[in-house]
N, C-alpha and C positions, 0 to 999 in steps of 0.2 A: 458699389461696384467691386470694392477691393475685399468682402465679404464673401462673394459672388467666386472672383474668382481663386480664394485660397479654398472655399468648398469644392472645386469642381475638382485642383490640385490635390487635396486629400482625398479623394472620393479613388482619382487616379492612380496615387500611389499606394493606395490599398489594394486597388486592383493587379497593381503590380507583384506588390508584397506578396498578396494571396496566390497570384500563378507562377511564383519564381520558386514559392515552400509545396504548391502542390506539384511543381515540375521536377522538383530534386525530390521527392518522394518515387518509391519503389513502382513498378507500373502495374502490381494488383498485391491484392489482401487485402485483410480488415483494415488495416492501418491505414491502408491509401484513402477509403470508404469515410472514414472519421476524420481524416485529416482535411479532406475537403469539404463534408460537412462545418468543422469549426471555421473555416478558410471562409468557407461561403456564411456561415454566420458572422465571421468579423467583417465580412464587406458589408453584410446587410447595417452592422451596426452603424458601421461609417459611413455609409452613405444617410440615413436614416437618426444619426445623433444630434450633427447640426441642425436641421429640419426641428428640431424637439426645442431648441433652443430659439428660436422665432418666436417674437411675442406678437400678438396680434396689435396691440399698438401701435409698435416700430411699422407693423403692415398698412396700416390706415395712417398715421405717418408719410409714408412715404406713397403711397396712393392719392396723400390730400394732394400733397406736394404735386406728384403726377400730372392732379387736375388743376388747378393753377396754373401750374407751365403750360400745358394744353390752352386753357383758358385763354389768357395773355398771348399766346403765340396765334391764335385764333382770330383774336381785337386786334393784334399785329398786321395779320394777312389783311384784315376786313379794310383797316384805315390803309394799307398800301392800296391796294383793289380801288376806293372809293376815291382816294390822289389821284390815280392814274384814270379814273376814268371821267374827272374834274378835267384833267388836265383834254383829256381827247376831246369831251364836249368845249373846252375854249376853244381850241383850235379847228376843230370843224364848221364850231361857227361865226371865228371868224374868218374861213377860209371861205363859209358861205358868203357871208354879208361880201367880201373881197370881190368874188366871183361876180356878184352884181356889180358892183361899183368899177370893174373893170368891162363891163359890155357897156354902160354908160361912159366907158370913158373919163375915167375920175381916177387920180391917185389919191389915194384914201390910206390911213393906219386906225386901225381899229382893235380899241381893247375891250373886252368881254367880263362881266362881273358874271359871278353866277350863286344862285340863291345859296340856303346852308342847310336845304332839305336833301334830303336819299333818294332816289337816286336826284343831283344837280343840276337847273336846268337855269337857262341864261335869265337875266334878273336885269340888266344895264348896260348901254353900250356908251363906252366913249368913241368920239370920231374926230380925227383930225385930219383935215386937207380943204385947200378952197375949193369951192363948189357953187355953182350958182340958187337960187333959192327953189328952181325949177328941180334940180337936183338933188339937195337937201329933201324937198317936200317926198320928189317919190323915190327916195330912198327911204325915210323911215316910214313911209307907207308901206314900204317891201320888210321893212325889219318887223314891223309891229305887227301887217296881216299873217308873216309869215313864219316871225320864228316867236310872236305870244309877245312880246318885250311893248310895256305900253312908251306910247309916245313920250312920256315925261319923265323917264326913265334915257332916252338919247341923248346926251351930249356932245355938245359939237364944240371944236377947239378950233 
């Protein structure tokens, strides 16, 4: 970066150079003609000499580098993405399973395991609250017909 921008500074102050010597020149003749020709040749140079000095190298260097940080910032985003969307399938279902157990009339706490496949899907439920056996049975009839979770996979606290 600090390459970057003493090129752009010299690149500017040649520019400057070149219009402060063609401005204090006379406003016609040969000489003004020539004078701005070489004027205009030493900007070409300067802008045009660091450029010469670039190895291709340093360029793939710094491109490998590019992609790596890209990379990594990419598997960054991916594993946040896939946390957060971990996090919404526990809570949806157990906001689901909740939902039932409160039209039965049941205080119920319900914790949600979830597999460690892409996309997460629920794998286990823990339940704590008393419940009669009538309620137990079709409640995880409702977990298992409906959110996939087999039966031996429910535990009850």
């Amino acid at each position: 970066m600090e390459g970057i921008k003493n090129y752009v500074l010299s690149v500017t102050a040649g520019a400057i150079l070149c219009g402060l010597v063609t401005s204090l020149s006379g406003r016609k003749g040969s000489q003004k003609a020539v004078l701005r020709l070489l004027t205009g040749a030493f900007l070409i140079v300067t802008v045009i000499a660091p450029l010469v000095e670039v190895k291709i190298r340093d360029l793939q260097d710094y491109f490998q580098d590019i992609t790596i940080q890209s990379e990594a910032a990419a598997a960054e985003g991916e594993n946040f993405a896939n946390a957060q969307m971990a996090d919404i399938i526990t809570q949806r279902t157990e906001a689901y399973i909740l939902d039932k157990a409160a039209s039965m009339s049941v205080a119920l706490q319900v914790e949600v395991t979830l597999s460690e496949e892409n996309p997460p899907v629920p794998r286990a439920v823990t339940l704590t609250g008393a419940l009669s056996p009538y309620q137990k049975s079709t409640l995880e009839d409702f977990i298992s017909g409906n959110l996939g979770i087999a039966k031996e996979e429910i535990t009850w606290k």
